[in-house]
C-alpha positions in Angstrom: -8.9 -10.9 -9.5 -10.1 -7.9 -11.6 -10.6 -8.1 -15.1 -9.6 -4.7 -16.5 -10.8 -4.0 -20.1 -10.0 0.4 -19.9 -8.0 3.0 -18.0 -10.8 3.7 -16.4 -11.2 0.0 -15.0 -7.5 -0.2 -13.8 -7.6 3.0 -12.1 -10.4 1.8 -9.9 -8.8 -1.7 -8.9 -6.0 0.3 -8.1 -7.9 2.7 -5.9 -9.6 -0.2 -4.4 -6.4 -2.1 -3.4 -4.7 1.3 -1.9 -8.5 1.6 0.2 -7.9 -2.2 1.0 -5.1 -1.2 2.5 -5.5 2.0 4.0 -3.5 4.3 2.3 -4.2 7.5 1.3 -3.5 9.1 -2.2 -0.7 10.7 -0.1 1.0 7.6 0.8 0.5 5.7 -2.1 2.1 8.7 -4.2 5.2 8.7 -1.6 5.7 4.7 -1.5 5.6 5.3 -5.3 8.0 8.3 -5.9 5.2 10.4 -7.6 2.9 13.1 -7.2 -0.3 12.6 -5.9 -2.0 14.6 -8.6 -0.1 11.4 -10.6 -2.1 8.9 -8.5 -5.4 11.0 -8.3 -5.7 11.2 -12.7 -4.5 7.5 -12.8 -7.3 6.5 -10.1 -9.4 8.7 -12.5 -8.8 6.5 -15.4 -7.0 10.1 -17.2 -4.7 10.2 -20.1 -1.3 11.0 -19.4 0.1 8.8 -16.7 2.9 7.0 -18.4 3.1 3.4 -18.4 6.1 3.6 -16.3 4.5 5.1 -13.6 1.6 2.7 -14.1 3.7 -0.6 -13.2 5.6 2.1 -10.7 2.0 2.6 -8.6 1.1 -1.2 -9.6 4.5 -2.2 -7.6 3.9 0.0 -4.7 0.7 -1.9 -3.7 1.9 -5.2 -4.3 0.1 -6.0 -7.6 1.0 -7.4 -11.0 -0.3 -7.0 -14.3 -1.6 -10.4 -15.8 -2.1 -10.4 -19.9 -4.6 -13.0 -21.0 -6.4 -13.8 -24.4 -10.1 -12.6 -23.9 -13.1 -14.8 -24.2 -13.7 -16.0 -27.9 -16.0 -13.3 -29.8 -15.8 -10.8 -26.7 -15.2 -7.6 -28.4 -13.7 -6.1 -25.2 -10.9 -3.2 -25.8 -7.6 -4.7 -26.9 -4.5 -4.1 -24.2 -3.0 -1.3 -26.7 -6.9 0.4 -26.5 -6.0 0.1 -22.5 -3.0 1.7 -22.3 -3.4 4.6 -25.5 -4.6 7.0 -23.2 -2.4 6.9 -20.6 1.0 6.9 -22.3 -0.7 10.5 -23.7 
């Protein structure tokens, strides 16, 4: 399991898992109902990739979203830091 702190961080598990399983950006934007300039800036960790499309692309490759407290004084990015520049 990948612990995402940024964009940045779940745009690469995401490319990852669609390389796990041998999709291209192509396929993973048509299983997904998006462009693939929409999975290219996500993979990319860019703003302006709505958080609907996020759990859209998430759904696609089979993967959920799990929230969880962070460590005790870890002064990681908080889940609304995560997602700020994506609902841009």
């Amino acid at each position: 399991m990948e612990t995402v702190f940024t964009a940045r961080d779940l745009g690469a598990a995401v490319r990852q898992r669609r390389e796990a399983l041998g999709l291209t950006q192509r396929a993973l934007a048509d299983a997904a109902g998006v462009s693939r300039e929409t999975v290219l800036a996500f993979e990319a960790g860019k703003a302006g990739v709505s958080l609907g499309r996020v759990f859209t692309l998430l759904s696609a490759l089979h993967l959920a979203l799990h929230v969880a407290d962070a460590p005790d004084g870890d002064d990681s990015t908080t889940l609304d830091d995560v997602f700020a520049d994506l609902d841009r």
